[in-house]
N, C-alpha and C positions, 0 to 999 in steps of 0.2 A: 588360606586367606578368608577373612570370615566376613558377614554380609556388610556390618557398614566401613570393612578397610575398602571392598570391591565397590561402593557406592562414592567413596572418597576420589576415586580414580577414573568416574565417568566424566568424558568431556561433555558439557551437552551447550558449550561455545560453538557461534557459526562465524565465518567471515565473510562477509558481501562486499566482494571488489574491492578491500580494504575497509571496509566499515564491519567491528566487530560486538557482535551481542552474546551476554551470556548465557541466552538462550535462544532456541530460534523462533521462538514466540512475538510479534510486535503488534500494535494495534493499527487498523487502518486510518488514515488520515478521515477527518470530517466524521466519525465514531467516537472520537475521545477526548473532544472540543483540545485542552490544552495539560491534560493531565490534571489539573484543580479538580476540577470538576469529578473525577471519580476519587477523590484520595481518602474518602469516607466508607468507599467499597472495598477498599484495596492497596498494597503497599508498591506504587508503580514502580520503585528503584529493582522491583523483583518481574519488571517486565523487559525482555530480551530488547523493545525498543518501543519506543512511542511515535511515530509518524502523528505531527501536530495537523492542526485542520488546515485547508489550504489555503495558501496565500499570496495574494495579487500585490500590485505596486501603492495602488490608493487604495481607500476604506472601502466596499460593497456592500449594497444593500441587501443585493438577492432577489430572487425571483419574488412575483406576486405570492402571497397564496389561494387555495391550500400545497403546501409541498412536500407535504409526506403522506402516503395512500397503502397501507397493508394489502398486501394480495395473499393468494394462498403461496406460500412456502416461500415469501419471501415480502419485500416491499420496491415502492415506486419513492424517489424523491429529486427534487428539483431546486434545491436548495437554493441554486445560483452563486454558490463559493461566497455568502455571505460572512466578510471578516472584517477587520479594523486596518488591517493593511499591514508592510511589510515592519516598517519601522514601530509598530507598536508592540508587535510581537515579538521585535529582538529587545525594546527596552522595557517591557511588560511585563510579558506572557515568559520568556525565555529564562530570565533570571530564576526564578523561579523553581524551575526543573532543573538547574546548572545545580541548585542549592541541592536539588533533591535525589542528586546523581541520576538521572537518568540518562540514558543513554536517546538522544533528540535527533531525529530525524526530520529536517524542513520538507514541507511541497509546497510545492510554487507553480503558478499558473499564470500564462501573461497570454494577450491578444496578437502579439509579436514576436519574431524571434529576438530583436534588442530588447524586451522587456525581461525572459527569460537570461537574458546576460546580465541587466542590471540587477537583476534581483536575487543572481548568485553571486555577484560583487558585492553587495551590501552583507548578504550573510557571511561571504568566504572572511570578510573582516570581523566577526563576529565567534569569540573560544564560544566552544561550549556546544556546539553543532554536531556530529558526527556523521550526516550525509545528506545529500538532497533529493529527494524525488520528486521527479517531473509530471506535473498533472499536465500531459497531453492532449488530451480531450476537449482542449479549447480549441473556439474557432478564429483562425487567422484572419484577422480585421484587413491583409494586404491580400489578400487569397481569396476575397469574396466570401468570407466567411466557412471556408473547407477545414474540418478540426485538423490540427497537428499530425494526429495519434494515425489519420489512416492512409497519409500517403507516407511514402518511404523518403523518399525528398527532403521533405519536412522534417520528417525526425530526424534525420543525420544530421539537417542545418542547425536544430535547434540543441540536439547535443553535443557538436562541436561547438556550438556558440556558448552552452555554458560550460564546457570544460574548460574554455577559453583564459574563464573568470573564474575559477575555482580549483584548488587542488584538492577537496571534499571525493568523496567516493559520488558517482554521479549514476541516479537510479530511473533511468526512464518508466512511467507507471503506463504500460498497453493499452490501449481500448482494444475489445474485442467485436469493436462492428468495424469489422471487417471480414475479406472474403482470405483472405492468404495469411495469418498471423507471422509465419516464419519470416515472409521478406520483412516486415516490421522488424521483428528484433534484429534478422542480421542488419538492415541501415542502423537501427541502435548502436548496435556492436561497431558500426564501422565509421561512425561518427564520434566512440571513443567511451559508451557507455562502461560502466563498471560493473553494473550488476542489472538486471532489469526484474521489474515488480509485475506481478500479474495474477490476475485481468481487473481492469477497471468495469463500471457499471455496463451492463446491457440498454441499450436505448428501450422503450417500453410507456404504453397507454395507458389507463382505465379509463372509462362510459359511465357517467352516473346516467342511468336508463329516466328514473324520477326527472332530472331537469334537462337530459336529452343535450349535454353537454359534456365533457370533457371535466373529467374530476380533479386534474391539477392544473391550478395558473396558469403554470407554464403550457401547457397540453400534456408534452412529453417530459419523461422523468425517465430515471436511471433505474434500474430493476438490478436489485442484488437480493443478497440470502441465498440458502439452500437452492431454490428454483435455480440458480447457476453456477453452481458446484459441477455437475458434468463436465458442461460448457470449459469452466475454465482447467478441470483435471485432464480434459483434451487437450486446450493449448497448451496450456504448460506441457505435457508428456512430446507434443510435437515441437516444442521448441527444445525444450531439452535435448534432444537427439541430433538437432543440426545447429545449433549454437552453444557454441564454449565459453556460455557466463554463466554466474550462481545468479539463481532464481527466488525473489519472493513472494511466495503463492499466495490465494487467495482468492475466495468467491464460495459463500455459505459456508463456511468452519462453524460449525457450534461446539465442539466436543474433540476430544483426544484421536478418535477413530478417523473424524476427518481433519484430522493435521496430518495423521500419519498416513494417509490417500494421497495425499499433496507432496509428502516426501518424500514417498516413494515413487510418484509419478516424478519426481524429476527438482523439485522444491527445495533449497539451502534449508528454507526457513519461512514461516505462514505467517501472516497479517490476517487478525480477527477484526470484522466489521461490524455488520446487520449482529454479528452474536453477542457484541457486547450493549445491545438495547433491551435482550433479552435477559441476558444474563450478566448483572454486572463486573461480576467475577473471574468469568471466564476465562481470561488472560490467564492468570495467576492457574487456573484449577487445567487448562492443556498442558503449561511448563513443566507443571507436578507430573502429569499424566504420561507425557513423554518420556519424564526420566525415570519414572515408574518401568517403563515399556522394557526402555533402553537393557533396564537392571536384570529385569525379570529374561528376556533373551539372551542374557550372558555378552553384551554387546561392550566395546569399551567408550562409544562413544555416539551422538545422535548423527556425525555422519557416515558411519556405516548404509544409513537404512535412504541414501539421499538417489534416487534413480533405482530402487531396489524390485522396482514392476517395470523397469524400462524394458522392451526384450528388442 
Protein backbone atom coordinates (compact mmCIF):
# COMPACT_ATOMS: atom_id res chain seq x y z
CA UNK A 1 0.00 0.00 0.00
CA UNK A 2 1.66 3.12 -0.88
CA UNK A 3 1.74 6.45 1.34
CA UNK A 4 -1.27 8.45 -0.19
CA UNK A 5 -3.70 4.97 -0.67
CA UNK A 6 -2.65 4.66 3.47
CA UNK A 7 -3.63 8.50 3.99
CA UNK A 8 -6.95 7.82 1.99
CA UNK A 9 -8.09 5.31 4.72
CA UNK A 10 -7.47 7.58 7.83
CA UNK A 11 -10.50 8.37 9.73
CA UNK A 12 -9.82 11.43 11.52
CA UNK A 13 -14.01 11.73 12.07
CA UNK A 14 -15.21 12.02 15.72
CA UNK A 15 -18.68 11.57 17.04
CA UNK A 16 -19.85 13.48 20.13
CA UNK A 17 -23.12 11.81 21.45
CA UNK A 18 -24.32 11.81 18.06
CA UNK A 19 -23.06 15.02 16.75
CA UNK A 20 -20.47 14.34 14.10
CA UNK A 21 -17.31 16.30 12.91
CA UNK A 22 -14.73 15.61 10.35
CA UNK A 23 -12.34 16.27 12.47
CA UNK A 24 -11.88 16.58 15.99
CA UNK A 25 -10.72 20.11 15.78
CA UNK A 26 -13.71 22.89 16.79
CA UNK A 27 -13.44 26.42 17.78
CA UNK A 28 -14.59 27.63 21.21
CA UNK A 29 -17.49 29.54 21.54
CA UNK A 30 -17.00 33.52 22.18
CA UNK A 31 -13.25 33.00 20.12
CA UNK A 32 -14.80 32.90 16.78
CA UNK A 33 -17.58 35.51 16.92
CA UNK A 34 -19.92 33.77 14.19
CA UNK A 35 -17.40 32.28 11.71
CA UNK A 36 -17.63 35.82 9.31
CA UNK A 37 -15.40 37.07 11.01
CA UNK A 38 -12.44 34.89 10.43
CA UNK A 39 -13.28 33.69 6.70
CA UNK A 40 -10.44 36.02 5.39
CA UNK A 41 -7.92 33.70 7.62
CA UNK A 42 -9.23 30.56 6.86
CA UNK A 43 -11.61 28.22 5.00
CA UNK A 44 -14.05 27.31 8.16
CA UNK A 45 -16.08 24.34 6.06
CA UNK A 46 -12.36 22.71 6.93
CA UNK A 47 -13.04 23.14 10.74
CA UNK A 48 -14.35 19.81 12.48
CA UNK A 49 -16.91 22.41 14.19
CA UNK A 50 -17.52 25.86 14.93
CA UNK A 51 -19.21 26.44 18.56
CA UNK A 52 -20.91 30.15 17.60
CA UNK A 53 -20.49 32.75 20.47
CA UNK A 54 -23.01 32.41 23.19
CA UNK A 55 -26.33 33.14 23.25
CA UNK A 56 -29.13 34.42 25.62
CA UNK A 57 -32.90 34.86 24.95
CA UNK A 58 -32.85 38.89 24.40
CA UNK A 59 -29.97 41.05 22.98
CA UNK A 60 -26.99 41.88 25.75
CA UNK A 61 -24.95 44.58 26.24
CA UNK A 62 -22.11 43.11 28.34
CA UNK A 63 -20.15 44.03 30.90
CA UNK A 64 -18.64 47.68 31.57
CA UNK A 65 -15.19 47.88 30.34
CA UNK A 66 -12.25 47.38 30.28
CA UNK A 67 -12.99 43.39 29.60
CA UNK A 68 -10.17 41.91 28.14
CA UNK A 69 -6.63 42.11 30.48
CA UNK A 70 -3.41 39.81 29.11
CA UNK A 71 -1.63 38.01 31.77
CA UNK A 72 1.23 36.07 31.57
CA UNK A 73 0.53 32.75 29.67
CA UNK A 74 -2.88 33.47 29.25
CA UNK A 75 -5.67 36.33 29.55
CA UNK A 76 -8.61 37.56 31.87
CA UNK A 77 -12.06 38.48 30.11
CA UNK A 78 -15.44 39.66 31.29
CA UNK A 79 -17.15 39.96 28.34
CA UNK A 80 -20.70 39.43 29.88
CA UNK A 81 -22.14 37.13 26.79
CA UNK A 82 -22.38 40.27 24.83
CA UNK A 83 -24.79 39.11 21.78
CA UNK A 84 -27.85 40.29 19.60
CA UNK A 85 -29.89 37.47 21.14
CA UNK A 86 -31.29 34.19 20.09
CA UNK A 87 -33.53 35.06 17.20
CA UNK A 88 -30.97 37.07 15.33
CA UNK A 89 -28.64 34.48 15.22
CA UNK A 90 -30.94 31.84 13.76
CA UNK A 91 -32.11 34.49 11.07
CA UNK A 92 -28.81 36.28 10.76
CA UNK A 93 -25.78 34.90 11.70
CA UNK A 94 -26.87 31.11 10.97
CA UNK A 95 -27.89 31.09 7.43
CA UNK A 96 -24.81 31.93 6.60
CA UNK A 97 -22.72 29.14 7.92
CA UNK A 98 -25.78 26.59 6.70
CA UNK A 99 -24.57 28.23 3.09
CA UNK A 100 -21.04 27.51 4.19
CA UNK A 101 -21.34 23.95 5.26
CA UNK A 102 -20.27 24.05 8.35
CA UNK A 103 -20.82 21.95 10.72
CA UNK A 104 -22.73 24.69 13.82
CA UNK A 105 -22.77 24.12 17.11
CA UNK A 106 -25.12 26.62 19.26
CA UNK A 107 -24.31 27.78 23.25
CA UNK A 108 -26.76 29.07 24.99
CA UNK A 109 -26.88 30.58 28.27
CA UNK A 110 -30.12 31.68 30.27
CA UNK A 111 -30.59 33.00 34.07
CA UNK A 112 -33.16 30.11 34.45
CA UNK A 113 -33.70 26.75 33.79
CA UNK A 114 -37.06 27.63 31.52
CA UNK A 115 -34.86 29.93 29.59
CA UNK A 116 -32.43 27.06 28.79
CA UNK A 117 -35.65 24.93 27.57
CA UNK A 118 -36.86 27.88 25.60
CA UNK A 119 -33.97 28.49 23.78
CA UNK A 120 -33.37 24.88 22.80
CA UNK A 121 -37.13 25.00 21.49
CA UNK A 122 -36.46 27.80 19.23
CA UNK A 123 -33.19 26.26 17.83
CA UNK A 124 -34.45 22.52 18.01
CA UNK A 125 -37.02 24.12 15.06
CA UNK A 126 -34.21 25.38 13.36
CA UNK A 127 -32.16 22.68 9.99
CA UNK A 128 -28.86 23.44 10.02
CA UNK A 129 -27.70 23.10 13.75
CA UNK A 130 -25.81 20.11 14.81
CA UNK A 131 -25.66 20.34 18.63
CA UNK A 132 -26.09 22.52 21.61
CA UNK A 133 -23.76 23.40 24.17
CA UNK A 134 -24.66 24.62 27.39
CA UNK A 135 -23.00 27.67 28.86
CA UNK A 136 -23.37 26.72 32.62
CA UNK A 137 -21.59 29.18 34.22
CA UNK A 138 -24.44 31.47 34.58
CA UNK A 139 -25.97 32.56 37.70
CA UNK A 140 -29.51 31.38 38.64
CA UNK A 141 -31.59 34.42 39.06
CA UNK A 142 -34.03 31.82 41.27
CA UNK A 143 -31.04 30.45 43.24
CA UNK A 144 -29.78 33.81 44.64
CA UNK A 145 -27.63 33.94 42.03
CA UNK A 146 -25.50 30.44 42.57
CA UNK A 147 -23.94 29.50 38.74
CA UNK A 148 -25.43 26.39 37.22
CA UNK A 149 -22.16 24.87 36.45
CA UNK A 150 -21.26 24.16 40.27
CA UNK A 151 -23.99 22.49 41.97
CA UNK A 152 -24.87 18.95 40.61
CA UNK A 153 -28.75 19.75 41.15
CA UNK A 154 -28.67 22.30 38.88
CA UNK A 155 -26.96 20.67 36.15
CA UNK A 156 -29.18 17.66 36.00
CA UNK A 157 -32.37 20.06 36.00
CA UNK A 158 -31.11 22.06 33.41
CA UNK A 159 -30.05 19.15 31.16
CA UNK A 160 -33.11 17.40 31.46
CA UNK A 161 -34.97 20.42 30.89
CA UNK A 162 -33.25 20.89 27.53
CA UNK A 163 -33.27 17.57 26.33
CA UNK A 164 -36.73 17.95 27.01
CA UNK A 165 -37.00 20.38 24.03
CA UNK A 166 -34.48 19.04 21.79
CA UNK A 167 -33.55 16.00 19.94
CA UNK A 168 -30.04 17.86 19.00
CA UNK A 169 -26.94 16.00 20.63
CA UNK A 170 -26.84 18.05 24.08
CA UNK A 171 -23.21 19.27 25.43
CA UNK A 172 -23.04 20.60 28.79
CA UNK A 173 -19.86 23.19 28.87
CA UNK A 174 -18.17 22.45 32.97
CA UNK A 175 -17.02 25.19 34.92
CA UNK A 176 -14.01 24.27 36.66
CA UNK A 177 -14.44 26.26 40.05
CA UNK A 178 -15.32 23.78 41.56
CA UNK A 179 -13.94 21.36 44.24
CA UNK A 180 -15.15 17.69 42.99
CA UNK A 181 -15.47 18.10 38.82
CA UNK A 182 -16.51 14.15 38.51
CA UNK A 183 -19.94 14.56 40.56
CA UNK A 184 -20.56 17.49 37.82
CA UNK A 185 -20.36 15.36 34.98
CA UNK A 186 -21.82 12.33 36.32
CA UNK A 187 -25.37 14.67 37.31
CA UNK A 188 -24.59 15.73 33.48
CA UNK A 189 -24.67 12.24 32.36
CA UNK A 190 -27.66 11.61 34.41
CA UNK A 191 -29.70 14.30 33.56
CA UNK A 192 -29.30 12.74 29.94
CA UNK A 193 -26.27 14.80 28.64
CA UNK A 194 -24.68 13.43 25.32
CA UNK A 195 -21.40 14.35 25.27
CA UNK A 196 -19.86 17.03 27.81
CA UNK A 197 -17.23 19.97 26.82
CA UNK A 198 -14.49 20.94 28.98
CA UNK A 199 -13.46 23.22 31.14
CA UNK A 200 -14.88 26.49 30.89
CA UNK A 201 -13.01 29.74 32.15
CA UNK A 202 -11.08 29.82 35.61
CA UNK A 203 -12.63 32.64 37.60
CA UNK A 204 -9.50 35.31 38.12
CA UNK A 205 -8.35 39.14 38.95
CA UNK A 206 -5.66 41.76 37.91
CA UNK A 207 -4.65 45.02 40.30
CA UNK A 208 -3.79 47.88 38.30
CA UNK A 209 -1.14 48.88 41.27
CA UNK A 210 -1.09 52.92 39.30
CA UNK A 211 -4.88 53.49 40.13
CA UNK A 212 -5.01 51.05 43.15
CA UNK A 213 -8.05 49.44 41.46
CA UNK A 214 -9.22 46.51 39.82
CA UNK A 215 -8.25 46.31 36.16
CA UNK A 216 -11.48 44.98 34.63
CA UNK A 217 -15.20 46.43 34.96
CA UNK A 218 -16.39 43.90 35.91
CA UNK A 219 -13.49 43.17 38.78
CA UNK A 220 -13.50 39.62 38.01
CA UNK A 221 -12.94 37.82 34.69
CA UNK A 222 -12.53 34.47 33.30
CA UNK A 223 -8.69 33.25 32.97
CA UNK A 224 -8.09 30.92 30.07
CA UNK A 225 -4.98 30.18 27.61
CA UNK A 226 -2.16 28.05 28.42
CA UNK A 227 -1.98 29.23 32.18
CA UNK A 228 -4.94 26.48 32.28
CA UNK A 229 -4.03 23.86 30.21
CA UNK A 230 -2.92 21.65 33.50
CA UNK A 231 -5.87 22.37 35.12
CA UNK A 232 -8.15 21.20 32.54
CA UNK A 233 -5.78 18.02 31.28
CA UNK A 234 -6.57 16.98 35.02
CA UNK A 235 -10.18 17.23 34.87
CA UNK A 236 -10.71 15.88 31.86
CA UNK A 237 -8.09 12.67 32.62
CA UNK A 238 -10.38 12.44 36.02
CA UNK A 239 -13.53 12.42 34.22
CA UNK A 240 -12.58 10.31 31.63
CA UNK A 241 -12.05 7.49 33.87
CA UNK A 242 -15.51 7.40 35.84
CA UNK A 243 -17.76 8.84 33.16
CA UNK A 244 -18.95 7.09 30.00
CA UNK A 245 -19.29 10.18 27.68
CA UNK A 246 -17.11 11.50 24.74
CA UNK A 247 -15.35 14.43 25.79
CA UNK A 248 -14.65 18.00 24.21
CA UNK A 249 -11.36 19.26 25.66
CA UNK A 250 -10.18 22.35 26.02
CA UNK A 251 -8.02 25.06 28.00
CA UNK A 252 -4.65 26.71 26.31
CA UNK A 253 -4.33 24.48 22.86
CA UNK A 254 -2.19 26.60 20.80
CA UNK A 255 -0.52 23.83 18.62
CA UNK A 256 -0.75 20.00 17.58
CA UNK A 257 1.20 18.80 20.64
CA UNK A 258 -1.42 20.05 22.93
CA UNK A 259 -4.42 18.66 21.16
CA UNK A 260 -2.84 15.64 21.24
CA UNK A 261 -2.23 16.00 25.47
CA UNK A 262 -6.09 16.43 25.48
CA UNK A 263 -6.59 13.23 23.58
CA UNK A 264 -4.79 11.32 24.95
CA UNK A 265 -5.83 12.43 28.44
CA UNK A 266 -9.14 11.26 27.63
CA UNK A 267 -10.57 13.94 24.91
CA UNK A 268 -13.02 12.86 21.51
CA UNK A 269 -12.08 15.92 20.23
CA UNK A 270 -10.47 19.75 21.36
CA UNK A 271 -12.07 23.34 21.05
CA UNK A 272 -9.36 25.97 20.34
CA UNK A 273 -10.02 29.38 22.17
CA UNK A 274 -7.44 32.03 23.69
CA UNK A 275 -5.28 30.32 20.45
CA UNK A 276 -7.21 31.57 17.92
CA UNK A 277 -6.43 35.43 18.95
CA UNK A 278 -3.12 34.53 18.49
CA UNK A 279 -2.97 32.70 15.78
CA UNK A 280 -5.65 33.14 13.42
CA UNK A 281 -5.13 30.00 11.67
CA UNK A 282 -4.82 27.67 13.93
CA UNK A 283 -7.81 25.59 13.71
CA UNK A 284 -7.03 24.54 10.27
CA UNK A 285 -2.94 24.10 10.91
CA UNK A 286 -3.88 21.31 14.44
CA UNK A 287 -6.51 19.44 11.98
CA UNK A 288 -3.43 19.10 9.47
CA UNK A 289 -1.23 18.37 12.41
CA UNK A 290 -3.15 15.49 13.82
CA UNK A 291 -3.59 13.79 10.78
CA UNK A 292 0.02 14.35 9.99
CA UNK A 293 0.43 12.48 13.48
CA UNK A 294 -2.20 9.94 13.00
CA UNK A 295 -0.26 8.85 9.39
CA UNK A 296 3.17 9.19 10.61
CA UNK A 297 2.34 6.41 13.73
CA UNK A 298 0.89 3.92 11.25
CA UNK A 299 -2.44 4.58 13.02
CA UNK A 300 -5.86 4.03 10.96
CA UNK A 301 -7.68 6.47 12.51
CA UNK A 302 -7.58 9.76 15.34
CA UNK A 303 -9.49 7.60 17.62
CA UNK A 304 -7.00 5.16 18.39
CA UNK A 305 -5.00 7.81 20.35
CA UNK A 306 -8.39 8.94 22.62
CA UNK A 307 -7.48 7.87 26.55
CA UNK A 308 -4.09 6.66 25.31
CA UNK A 309 -2.15 8.33 28.79
CA UNK A 310 -5.21 7.12 30.74
CA UNK A 311 -3.62 4.27 33.10
Amino acid sequence: MNEETRENLIDMSVNLGGLKMQNPVAVASGTFGYGREYQDFIDISRIGAVIVKGTTLEERCGNPAPRIYETPAGMLNAIGLENPGIDVFLNVYLPSLIEDRVTVIANIAGNTVDEYALLSRKIDKHPGIAGIELNISCPNVKQGGMQFGTDPDLVKQVVEAVKSETSLPVIPKLSPNVTDIVSIARAARDGGADALSMINTLMGMAVDIDRRKPVLGNIFGGLSGPAIKPVALRMIYQVYKEVDLPILGGGGILNTRDALEFIMAGASAVSIGTGNFVNPVVAEEIALGLEKYVTEQGLTGINELVGAAVL
